[in-house]
KENU-237239 format. One line per field, with one value per residue: x, y, z of N, C-alpha, C, O, CB in turn; residue number from 1. Coordinates in nm, 2 decimals, padded with zeros to 4 digits. Glycine has a CB too. Example, Ala and Ser with C-alpha at 12.3 -4.5 7.8 and 13.67 -1.06 7.14 Angstrom:
BEGIN
n_c1: c(01.32; 01.28)
n_c2: c(-00.57; -00.22)
n_c3: c(00.78; 00.71)
ca_c1: c(01.23; 01.37)
ca_c2: c(-00.45; -00.11)
ca_c3: c(00.78; 00.71)
c_c1: c(01.32; 01.29)
c_c2: c(-00.33; 00.00)
c_c3: c(00.78; 00.79)
o_c1: c(01.42; 01.34)
o_c2: c(-00.33; 00.11)
o_c3: c(00.85; 00.80)
cb_c1: c(01.13; 01.41)
cb_c2: c(-00.45; -00.06)
cb_c3: c(00.90; 00.57)
pos: c(1; 2)
//
This chain:
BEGIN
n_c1: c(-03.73; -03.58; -03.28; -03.11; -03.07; -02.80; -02.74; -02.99; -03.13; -03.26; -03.16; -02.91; -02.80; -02.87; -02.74; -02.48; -02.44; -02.47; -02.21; -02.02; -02.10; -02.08; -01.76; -01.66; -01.77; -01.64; -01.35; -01.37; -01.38; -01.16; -00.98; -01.06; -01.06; -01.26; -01.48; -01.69; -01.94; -01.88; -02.00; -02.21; -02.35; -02.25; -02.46; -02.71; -02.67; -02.56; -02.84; -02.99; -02.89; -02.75; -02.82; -02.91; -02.70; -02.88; -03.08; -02.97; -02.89; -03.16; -03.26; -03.04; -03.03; -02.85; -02.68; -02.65; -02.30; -02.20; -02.29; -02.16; -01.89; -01.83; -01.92; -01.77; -01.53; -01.54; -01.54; -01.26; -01.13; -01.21; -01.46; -01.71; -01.86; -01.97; -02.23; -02.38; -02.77; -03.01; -03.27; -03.21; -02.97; -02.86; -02.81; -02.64; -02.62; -02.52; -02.30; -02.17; -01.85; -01.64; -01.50; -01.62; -01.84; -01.76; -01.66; -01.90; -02.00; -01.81; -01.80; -02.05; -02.08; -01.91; -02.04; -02.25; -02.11; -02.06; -02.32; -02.35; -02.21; -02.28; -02.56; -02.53; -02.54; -02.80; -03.12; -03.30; -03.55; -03.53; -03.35; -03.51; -03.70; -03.61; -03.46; -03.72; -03.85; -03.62; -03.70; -03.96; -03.88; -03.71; -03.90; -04.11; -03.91; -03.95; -04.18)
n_c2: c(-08.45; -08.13; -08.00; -07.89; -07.58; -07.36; -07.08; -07.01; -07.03; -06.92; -07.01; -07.12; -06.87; -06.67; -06.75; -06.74; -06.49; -06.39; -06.50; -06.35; -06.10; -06.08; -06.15; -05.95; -05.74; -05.81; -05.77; -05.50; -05.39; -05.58; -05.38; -05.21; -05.40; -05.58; -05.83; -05.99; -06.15; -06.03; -05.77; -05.79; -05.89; -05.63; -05.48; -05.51; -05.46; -05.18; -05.10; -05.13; -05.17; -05.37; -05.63; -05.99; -06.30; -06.44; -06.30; -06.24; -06.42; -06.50; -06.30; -06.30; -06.54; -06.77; -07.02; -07.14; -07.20; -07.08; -06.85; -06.78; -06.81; -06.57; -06.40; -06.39; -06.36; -06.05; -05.99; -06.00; -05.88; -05.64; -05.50; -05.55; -05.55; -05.78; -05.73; -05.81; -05.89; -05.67; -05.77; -06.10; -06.22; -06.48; -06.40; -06.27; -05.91; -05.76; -05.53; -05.23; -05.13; -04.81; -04.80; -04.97; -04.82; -04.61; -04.74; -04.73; -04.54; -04.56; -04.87; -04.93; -04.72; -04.88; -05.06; -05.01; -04.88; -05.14; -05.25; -05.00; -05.04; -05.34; -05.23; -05.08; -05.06; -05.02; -04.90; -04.62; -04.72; -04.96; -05.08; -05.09; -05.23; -05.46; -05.52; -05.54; -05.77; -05.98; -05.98; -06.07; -06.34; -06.40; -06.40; -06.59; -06.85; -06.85; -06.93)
n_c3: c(-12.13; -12.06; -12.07; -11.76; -11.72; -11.61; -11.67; -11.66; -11.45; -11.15; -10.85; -10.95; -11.01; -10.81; -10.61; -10.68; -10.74; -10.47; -10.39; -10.47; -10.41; -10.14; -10.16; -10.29; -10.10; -09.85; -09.97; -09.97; -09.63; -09.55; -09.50; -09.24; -09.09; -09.06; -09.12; -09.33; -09.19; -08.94; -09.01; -09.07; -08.81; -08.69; -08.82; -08.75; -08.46; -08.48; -08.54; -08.36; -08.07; -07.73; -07.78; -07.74; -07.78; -07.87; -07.97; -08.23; -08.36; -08.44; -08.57; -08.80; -08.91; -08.80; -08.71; -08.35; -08.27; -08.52; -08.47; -08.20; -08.25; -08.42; -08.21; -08.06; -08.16; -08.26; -07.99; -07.92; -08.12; -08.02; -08.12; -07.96; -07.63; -07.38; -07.15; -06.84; -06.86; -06.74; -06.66; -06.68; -06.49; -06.62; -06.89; -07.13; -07.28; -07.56; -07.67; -07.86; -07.90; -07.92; -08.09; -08.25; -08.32; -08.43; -08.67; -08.83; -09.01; -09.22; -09.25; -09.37; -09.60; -09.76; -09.83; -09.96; -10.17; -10.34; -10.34; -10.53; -10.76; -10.87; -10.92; -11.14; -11.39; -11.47; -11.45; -11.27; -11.19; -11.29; -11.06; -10.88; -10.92; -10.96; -10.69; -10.55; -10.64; -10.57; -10.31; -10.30; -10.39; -10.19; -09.99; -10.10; -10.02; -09.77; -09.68)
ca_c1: c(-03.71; -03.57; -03.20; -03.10; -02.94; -02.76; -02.71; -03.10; -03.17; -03.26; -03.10; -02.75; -02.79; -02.84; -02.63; -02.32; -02.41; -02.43; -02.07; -01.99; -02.12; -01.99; -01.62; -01.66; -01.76; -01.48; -01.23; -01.37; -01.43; -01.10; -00.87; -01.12; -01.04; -01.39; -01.53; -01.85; -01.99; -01.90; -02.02; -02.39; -02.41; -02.26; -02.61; -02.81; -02.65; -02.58; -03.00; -03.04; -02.76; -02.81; -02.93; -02.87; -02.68; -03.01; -03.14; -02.87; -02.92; -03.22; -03.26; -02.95; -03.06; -02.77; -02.67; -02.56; -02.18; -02.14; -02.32; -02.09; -01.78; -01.82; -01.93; -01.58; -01.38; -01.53; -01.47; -01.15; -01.11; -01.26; -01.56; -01.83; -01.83; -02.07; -02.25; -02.52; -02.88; -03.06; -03.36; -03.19; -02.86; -02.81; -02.83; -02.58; -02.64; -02.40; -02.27; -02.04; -01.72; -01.63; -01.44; -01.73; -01.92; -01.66; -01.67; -02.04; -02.04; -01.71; -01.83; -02.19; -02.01; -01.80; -02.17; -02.34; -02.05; -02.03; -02.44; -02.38; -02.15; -02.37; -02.67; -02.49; -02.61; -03.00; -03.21; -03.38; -03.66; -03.46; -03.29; -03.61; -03.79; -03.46; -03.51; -03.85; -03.84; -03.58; -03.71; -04.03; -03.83; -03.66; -04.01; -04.14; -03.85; -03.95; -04.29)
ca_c2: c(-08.35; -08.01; -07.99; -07.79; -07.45; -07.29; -06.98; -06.94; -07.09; -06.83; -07.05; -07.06; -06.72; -06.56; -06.81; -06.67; -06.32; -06.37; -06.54; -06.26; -05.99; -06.16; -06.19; -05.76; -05.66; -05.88; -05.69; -05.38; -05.41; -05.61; -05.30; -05.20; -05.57; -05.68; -06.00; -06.00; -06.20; -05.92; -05.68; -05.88; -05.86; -05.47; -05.38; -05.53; -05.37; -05.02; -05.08; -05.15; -05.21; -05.45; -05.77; -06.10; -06.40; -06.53; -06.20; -06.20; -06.52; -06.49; -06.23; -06.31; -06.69; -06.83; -07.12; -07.05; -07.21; -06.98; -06.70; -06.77; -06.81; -06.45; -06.29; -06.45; -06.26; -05.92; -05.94; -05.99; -05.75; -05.47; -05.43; -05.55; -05.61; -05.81; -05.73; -05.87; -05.84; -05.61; -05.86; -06.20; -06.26; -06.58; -06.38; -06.15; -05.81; -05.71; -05.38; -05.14; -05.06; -04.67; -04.84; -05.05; -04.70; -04.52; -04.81; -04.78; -04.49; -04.57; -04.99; -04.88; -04.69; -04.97; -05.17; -04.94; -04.86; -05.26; -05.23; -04.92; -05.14; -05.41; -05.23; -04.98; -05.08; -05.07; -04.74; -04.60; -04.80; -05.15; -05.13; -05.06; -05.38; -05.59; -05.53; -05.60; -05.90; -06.08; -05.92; -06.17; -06.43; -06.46; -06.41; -06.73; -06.97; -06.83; -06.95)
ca_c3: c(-12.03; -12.10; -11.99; -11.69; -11.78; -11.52; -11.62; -11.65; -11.31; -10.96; -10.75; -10.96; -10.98; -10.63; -10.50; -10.82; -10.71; -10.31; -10.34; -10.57; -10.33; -10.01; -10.20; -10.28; -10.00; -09.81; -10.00; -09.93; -09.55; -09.46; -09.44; -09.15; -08.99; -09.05; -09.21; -09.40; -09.08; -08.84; -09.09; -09.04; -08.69; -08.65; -08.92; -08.63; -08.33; -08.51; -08.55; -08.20; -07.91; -07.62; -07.85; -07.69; -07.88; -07.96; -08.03; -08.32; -08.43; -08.50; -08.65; -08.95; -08.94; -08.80; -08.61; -08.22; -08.30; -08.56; -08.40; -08.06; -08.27; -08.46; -08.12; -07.99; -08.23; -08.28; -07.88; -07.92; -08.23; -07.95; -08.15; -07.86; -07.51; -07.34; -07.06; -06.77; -06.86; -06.65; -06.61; -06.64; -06.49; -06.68; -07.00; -07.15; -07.33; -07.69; -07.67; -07.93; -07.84; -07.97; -08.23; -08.32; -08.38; -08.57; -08.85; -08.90; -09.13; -09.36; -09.36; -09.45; -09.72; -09.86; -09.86; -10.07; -10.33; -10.35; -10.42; -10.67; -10.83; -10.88; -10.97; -11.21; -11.58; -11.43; -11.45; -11.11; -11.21; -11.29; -10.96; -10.79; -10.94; -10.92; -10.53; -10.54; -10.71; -10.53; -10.22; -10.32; -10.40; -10.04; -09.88; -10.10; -10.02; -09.62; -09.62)
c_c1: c(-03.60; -03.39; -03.19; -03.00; -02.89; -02.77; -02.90; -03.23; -03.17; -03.22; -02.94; -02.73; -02.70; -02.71; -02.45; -02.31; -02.38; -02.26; -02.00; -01.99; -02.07; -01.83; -01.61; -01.66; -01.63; -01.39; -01.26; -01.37; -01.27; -00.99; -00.92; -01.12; -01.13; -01.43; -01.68; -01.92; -02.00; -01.94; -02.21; -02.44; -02.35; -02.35; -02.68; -02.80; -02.62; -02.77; -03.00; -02.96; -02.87; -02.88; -02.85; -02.81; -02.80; -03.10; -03.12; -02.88; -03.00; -03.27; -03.12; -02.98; -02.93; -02.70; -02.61; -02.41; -02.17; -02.16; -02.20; -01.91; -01.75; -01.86; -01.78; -01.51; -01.42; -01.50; -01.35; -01.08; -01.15; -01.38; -01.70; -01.73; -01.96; -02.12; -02.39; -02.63; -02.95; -03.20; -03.32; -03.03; -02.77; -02.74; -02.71; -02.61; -02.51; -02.40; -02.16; -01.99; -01.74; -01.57; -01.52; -01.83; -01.89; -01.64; -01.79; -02.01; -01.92; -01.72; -01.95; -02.16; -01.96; -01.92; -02.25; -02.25; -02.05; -02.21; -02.48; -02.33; -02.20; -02.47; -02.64; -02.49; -02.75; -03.00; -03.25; -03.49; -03.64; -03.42; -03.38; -03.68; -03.70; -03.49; -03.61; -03.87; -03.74; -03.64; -03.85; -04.01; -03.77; -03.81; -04.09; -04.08; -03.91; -04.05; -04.24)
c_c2: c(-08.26; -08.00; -07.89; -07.68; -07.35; -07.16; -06.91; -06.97; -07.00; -06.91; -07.02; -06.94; -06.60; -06.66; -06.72; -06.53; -06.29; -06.40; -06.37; -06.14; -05.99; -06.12; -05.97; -05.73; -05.72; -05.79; -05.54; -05.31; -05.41; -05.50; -05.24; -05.30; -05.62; -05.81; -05.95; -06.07; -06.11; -05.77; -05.70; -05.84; -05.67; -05.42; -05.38; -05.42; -05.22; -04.98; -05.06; -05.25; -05.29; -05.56; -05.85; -06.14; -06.42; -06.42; -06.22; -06.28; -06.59; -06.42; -06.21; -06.44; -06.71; -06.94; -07.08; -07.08; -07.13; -06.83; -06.65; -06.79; -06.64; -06.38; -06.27; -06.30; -06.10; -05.90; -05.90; -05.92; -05.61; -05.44; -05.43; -05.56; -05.66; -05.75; -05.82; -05.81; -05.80; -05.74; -06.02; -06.24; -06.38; -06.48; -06.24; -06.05; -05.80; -05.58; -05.32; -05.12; -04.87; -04.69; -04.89; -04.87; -04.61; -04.62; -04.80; -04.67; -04.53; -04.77; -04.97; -04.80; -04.73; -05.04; -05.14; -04.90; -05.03; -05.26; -05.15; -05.01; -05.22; -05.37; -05.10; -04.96; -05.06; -04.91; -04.76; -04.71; -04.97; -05.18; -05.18; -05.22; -05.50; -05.63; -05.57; -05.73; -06.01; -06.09; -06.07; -06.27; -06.47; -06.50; -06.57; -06.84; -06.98; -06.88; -07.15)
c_c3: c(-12.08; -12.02; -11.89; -11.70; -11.65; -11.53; -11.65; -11.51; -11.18; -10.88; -10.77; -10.95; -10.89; -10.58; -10.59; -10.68; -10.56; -10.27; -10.42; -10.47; -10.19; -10.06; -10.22; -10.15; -09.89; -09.86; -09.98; -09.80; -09.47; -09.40; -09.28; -09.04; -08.95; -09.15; -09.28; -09.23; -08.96; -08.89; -09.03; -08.94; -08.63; -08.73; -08.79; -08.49; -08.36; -08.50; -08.42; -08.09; -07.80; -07.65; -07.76; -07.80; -07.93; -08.01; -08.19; -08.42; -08.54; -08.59; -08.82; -08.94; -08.96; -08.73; -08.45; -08.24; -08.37; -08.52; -08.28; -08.12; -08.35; -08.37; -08.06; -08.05; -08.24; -08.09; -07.89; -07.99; -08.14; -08.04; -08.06; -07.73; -07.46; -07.16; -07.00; -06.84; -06.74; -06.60; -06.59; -06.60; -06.52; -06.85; -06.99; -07.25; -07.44; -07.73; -07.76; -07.84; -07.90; -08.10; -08.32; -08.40; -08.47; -08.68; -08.89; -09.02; -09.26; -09.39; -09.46; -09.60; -09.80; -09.92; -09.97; -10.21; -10.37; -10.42; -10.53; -10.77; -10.89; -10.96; -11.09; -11.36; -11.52; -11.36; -11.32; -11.11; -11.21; -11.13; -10.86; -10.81; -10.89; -10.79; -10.48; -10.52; -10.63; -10.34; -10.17; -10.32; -10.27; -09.97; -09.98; -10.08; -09.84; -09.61; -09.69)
o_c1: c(-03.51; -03.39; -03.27; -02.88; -02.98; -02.80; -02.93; -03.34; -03.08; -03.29; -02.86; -02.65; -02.61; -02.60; -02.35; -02.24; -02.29; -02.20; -01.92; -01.88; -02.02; -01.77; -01.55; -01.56; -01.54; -01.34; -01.17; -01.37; -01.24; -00.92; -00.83; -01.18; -01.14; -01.37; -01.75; -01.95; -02.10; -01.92; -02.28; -02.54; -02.41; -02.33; -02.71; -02.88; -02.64; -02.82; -03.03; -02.99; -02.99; -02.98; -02.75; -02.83; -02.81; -03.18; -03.21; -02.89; -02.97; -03.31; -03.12; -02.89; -02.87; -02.64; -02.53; -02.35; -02.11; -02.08; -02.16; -01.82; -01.63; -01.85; -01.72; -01.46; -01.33; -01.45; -01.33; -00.97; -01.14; -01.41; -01.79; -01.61; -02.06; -02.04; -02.47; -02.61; -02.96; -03.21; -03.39; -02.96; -02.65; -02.63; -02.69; -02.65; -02.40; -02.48; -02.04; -02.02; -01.86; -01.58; -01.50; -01.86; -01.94; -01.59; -01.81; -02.00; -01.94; -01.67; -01.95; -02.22; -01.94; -01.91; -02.31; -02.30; -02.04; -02.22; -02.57; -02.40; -02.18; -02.50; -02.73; -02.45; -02.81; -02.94; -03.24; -03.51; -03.70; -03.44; -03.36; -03.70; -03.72; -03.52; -03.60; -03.90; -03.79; -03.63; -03.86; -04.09; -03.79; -03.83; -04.11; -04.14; -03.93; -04.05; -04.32)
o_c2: c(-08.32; -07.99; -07.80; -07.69; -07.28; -07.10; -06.79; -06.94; -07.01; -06.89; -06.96; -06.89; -06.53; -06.63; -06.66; -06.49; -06.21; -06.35; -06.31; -06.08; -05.89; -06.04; -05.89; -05.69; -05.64; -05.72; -05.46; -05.19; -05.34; -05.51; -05.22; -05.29; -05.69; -05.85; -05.85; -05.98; -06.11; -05.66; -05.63; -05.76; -05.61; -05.30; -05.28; -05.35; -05.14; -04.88; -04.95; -05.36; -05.28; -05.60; -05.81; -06.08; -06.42; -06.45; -06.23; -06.25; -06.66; -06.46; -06.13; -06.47; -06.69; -06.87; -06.99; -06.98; -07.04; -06.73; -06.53; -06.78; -06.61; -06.27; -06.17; -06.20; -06.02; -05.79; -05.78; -05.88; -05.50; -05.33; -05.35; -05.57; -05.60; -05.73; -05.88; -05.70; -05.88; -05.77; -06.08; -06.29; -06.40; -06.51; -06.15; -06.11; -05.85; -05.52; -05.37; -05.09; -04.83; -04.62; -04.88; -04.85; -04.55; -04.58; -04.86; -04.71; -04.52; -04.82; -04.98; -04.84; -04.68; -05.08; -05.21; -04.89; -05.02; -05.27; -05.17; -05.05; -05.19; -05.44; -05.03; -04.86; -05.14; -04.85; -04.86; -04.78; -05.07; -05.29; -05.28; -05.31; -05.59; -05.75; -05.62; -05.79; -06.12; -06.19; -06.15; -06.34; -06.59; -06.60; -06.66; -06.95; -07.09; -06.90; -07.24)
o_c3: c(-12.14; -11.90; -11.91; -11.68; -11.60; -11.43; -11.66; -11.48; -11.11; -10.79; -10.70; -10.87; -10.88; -10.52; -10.54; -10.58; -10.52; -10.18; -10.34; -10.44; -10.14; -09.97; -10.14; -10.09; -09.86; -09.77; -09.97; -09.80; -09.38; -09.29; -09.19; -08.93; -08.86; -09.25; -09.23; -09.16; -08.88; -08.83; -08.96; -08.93; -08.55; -08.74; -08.73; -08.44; -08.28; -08.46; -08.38; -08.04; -07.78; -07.58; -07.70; -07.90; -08.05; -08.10; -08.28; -08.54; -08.63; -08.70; -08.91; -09.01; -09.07; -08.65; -08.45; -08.23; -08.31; -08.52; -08.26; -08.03; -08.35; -08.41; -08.03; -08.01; -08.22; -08.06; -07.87; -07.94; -08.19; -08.03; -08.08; -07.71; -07.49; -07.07; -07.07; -06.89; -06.64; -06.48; -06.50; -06.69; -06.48; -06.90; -06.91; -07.35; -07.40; -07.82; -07.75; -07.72; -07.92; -08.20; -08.44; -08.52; -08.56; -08.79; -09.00; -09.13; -09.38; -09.50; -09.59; -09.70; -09.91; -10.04; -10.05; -10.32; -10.49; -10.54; -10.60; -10.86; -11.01; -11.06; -11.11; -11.42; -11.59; -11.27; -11.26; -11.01; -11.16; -11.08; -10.79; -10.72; -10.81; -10.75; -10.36; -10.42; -10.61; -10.26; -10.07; -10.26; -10.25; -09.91; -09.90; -10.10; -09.79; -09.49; -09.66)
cb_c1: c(-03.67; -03.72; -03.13; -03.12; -03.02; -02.65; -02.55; -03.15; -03.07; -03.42; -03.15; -02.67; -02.89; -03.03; -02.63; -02.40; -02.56; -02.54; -02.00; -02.09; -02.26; -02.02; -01.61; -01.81; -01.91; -01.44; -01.19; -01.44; -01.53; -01.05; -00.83; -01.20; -00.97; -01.51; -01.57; -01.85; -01.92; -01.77; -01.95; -02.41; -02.35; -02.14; -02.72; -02.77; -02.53; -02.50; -03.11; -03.19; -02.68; -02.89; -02.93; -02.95; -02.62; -03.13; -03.09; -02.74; -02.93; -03.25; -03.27; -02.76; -03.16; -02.74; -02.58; -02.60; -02.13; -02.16; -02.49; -02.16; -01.74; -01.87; -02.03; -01.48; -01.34; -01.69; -01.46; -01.13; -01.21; -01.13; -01.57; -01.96; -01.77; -02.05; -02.24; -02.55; -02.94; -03.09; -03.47; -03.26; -02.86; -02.94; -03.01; -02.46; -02.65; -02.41; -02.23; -02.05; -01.54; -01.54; -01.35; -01.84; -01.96; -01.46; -01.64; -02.21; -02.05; -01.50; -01.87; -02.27; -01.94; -01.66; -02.27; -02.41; -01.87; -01.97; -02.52; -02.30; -02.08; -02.39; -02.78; -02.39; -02.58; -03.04; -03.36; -03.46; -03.72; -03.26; -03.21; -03.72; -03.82; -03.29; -03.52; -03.91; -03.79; -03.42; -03.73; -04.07; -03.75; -03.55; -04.15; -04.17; -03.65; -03.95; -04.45)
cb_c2: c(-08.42; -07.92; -07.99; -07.82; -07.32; -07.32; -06.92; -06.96; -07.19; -06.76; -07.20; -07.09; -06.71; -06.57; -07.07; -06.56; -06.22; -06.49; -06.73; -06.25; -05.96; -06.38; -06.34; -05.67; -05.65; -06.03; -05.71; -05.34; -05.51; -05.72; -05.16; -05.16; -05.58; -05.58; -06.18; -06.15; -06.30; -05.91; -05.70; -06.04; -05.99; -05.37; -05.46; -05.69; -05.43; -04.98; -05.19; -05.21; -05.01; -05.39; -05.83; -06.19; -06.52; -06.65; -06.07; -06.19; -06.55; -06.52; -06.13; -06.27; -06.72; -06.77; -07.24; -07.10; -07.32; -06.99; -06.70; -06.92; -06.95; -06.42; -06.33; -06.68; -06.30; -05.84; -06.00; -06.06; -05.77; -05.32; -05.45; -05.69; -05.52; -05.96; -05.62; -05.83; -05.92; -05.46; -05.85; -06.28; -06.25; -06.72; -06.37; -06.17; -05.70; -05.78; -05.33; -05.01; -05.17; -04.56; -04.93; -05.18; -04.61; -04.46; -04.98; -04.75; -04.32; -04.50; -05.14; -04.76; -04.65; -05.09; -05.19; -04.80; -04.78; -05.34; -05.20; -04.77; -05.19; -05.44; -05.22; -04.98; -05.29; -05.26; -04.70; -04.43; -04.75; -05.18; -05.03; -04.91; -05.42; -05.53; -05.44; -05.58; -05.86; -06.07; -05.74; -06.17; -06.41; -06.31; -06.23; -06.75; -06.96; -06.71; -06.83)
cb_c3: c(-11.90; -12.03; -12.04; -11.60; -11.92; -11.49; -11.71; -11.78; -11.27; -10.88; -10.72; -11.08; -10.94; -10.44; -10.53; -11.09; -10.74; -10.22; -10.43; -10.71; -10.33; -10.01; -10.39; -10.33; -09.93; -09.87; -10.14; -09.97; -09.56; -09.51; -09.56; -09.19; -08.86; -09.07; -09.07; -09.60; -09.05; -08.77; -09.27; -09.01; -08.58; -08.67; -09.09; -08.57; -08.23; -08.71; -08.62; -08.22; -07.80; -07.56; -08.06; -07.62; -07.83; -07.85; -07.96; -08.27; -08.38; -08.47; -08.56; -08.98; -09.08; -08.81; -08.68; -08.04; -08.34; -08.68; -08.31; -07.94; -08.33; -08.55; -08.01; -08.10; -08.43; -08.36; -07.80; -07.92; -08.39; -07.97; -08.27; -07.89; -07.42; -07.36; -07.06; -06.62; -06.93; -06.72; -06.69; -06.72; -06.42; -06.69; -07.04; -07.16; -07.21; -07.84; -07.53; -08.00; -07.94; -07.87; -08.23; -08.17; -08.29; -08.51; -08.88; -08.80; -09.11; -09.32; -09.29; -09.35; -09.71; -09.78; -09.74; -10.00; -10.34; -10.18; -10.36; -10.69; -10.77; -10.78; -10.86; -11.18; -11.70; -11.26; -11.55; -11.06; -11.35; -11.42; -10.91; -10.83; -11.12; -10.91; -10.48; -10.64; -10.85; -10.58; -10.24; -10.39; -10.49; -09.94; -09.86; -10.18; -10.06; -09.56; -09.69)
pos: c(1; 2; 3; 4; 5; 6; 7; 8; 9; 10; 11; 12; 13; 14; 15; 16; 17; 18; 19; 20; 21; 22; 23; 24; 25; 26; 27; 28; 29; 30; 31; 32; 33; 34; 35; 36; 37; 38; 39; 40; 41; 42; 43; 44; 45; 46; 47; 48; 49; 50; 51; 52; 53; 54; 55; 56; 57; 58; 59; 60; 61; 62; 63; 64; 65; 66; 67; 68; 69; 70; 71; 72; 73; 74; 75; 76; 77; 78; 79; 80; 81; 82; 83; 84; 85; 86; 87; 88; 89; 90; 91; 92; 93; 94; 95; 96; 97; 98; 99; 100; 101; 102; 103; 104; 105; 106; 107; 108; 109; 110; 111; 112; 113; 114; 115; 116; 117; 118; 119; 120; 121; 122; 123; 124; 125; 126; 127; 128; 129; 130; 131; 132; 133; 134; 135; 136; 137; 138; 139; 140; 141; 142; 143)
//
């Protein structure tokens, strides 16, 4: 049997690069007093305001404790507020603050120099496959 080589392994890999890209963008983010975690869920609600917790959840595949402990704080950081849901009054609604709206365009900014960064030895054409490719790779671990 064939030893196992890490550094030619897609699991060590993505996992290197996700800590790698996680740990960037963190430093580029925190002067704005966001986390990589509250970075996740303001992509969602800049897409589309008024998600539930479980909206949120599910959609970044995340457990409800951690989902309900990063709603906690961007409350408290002022970047949401919750409100009632118009159809179920058990259920609450996740709304931007004004503050929350004035970070979208300069984190979105930090996210993509953090991805030029990254994909910055690799032609229009490499980047494009790269994307592809792992893009495949997530959708076969999903099924």
């Amino acid at each position: 049997m064939k030893d196992f080589d890490t550094s030619r392994s897609a699991a060590d890999l993505a996992n290197h690069q996700a800590r790698l890209f996680a740990q960037a963008l963190a430093e580029r983010i925190k002067p704005m007093g966001l986390a990589p975690a509250q970075f996740k869920c303001l992509l969602e609600l800049w897409r589309e305001e008024g998600l539930t917790q479980r909206d949120l959840m599910q959609r970044l595949n995340v457990e409800q404790a951690t989902m309900a402990n990063t709603l906690k704080r961007m409350e408290r950081d002022g970047l949401i507020e919750r409100r009632a849901h118009e159809g179920d009054a058990r259920t609450r609604t996740i709304h931007l603050t004004g503050r929350a709206r004035d970070l979208q365009g300069p984190a979105q900014a930090e996210a993509h120099a953090v991805n030029a960064r990254a994909t910055a030895g690799m032609s229009a054409q490499e980047r494009s496959l790269y994307l592809d490719l792992m893009a495949r790779a997530v959708e076969a671990l999903r099924r």
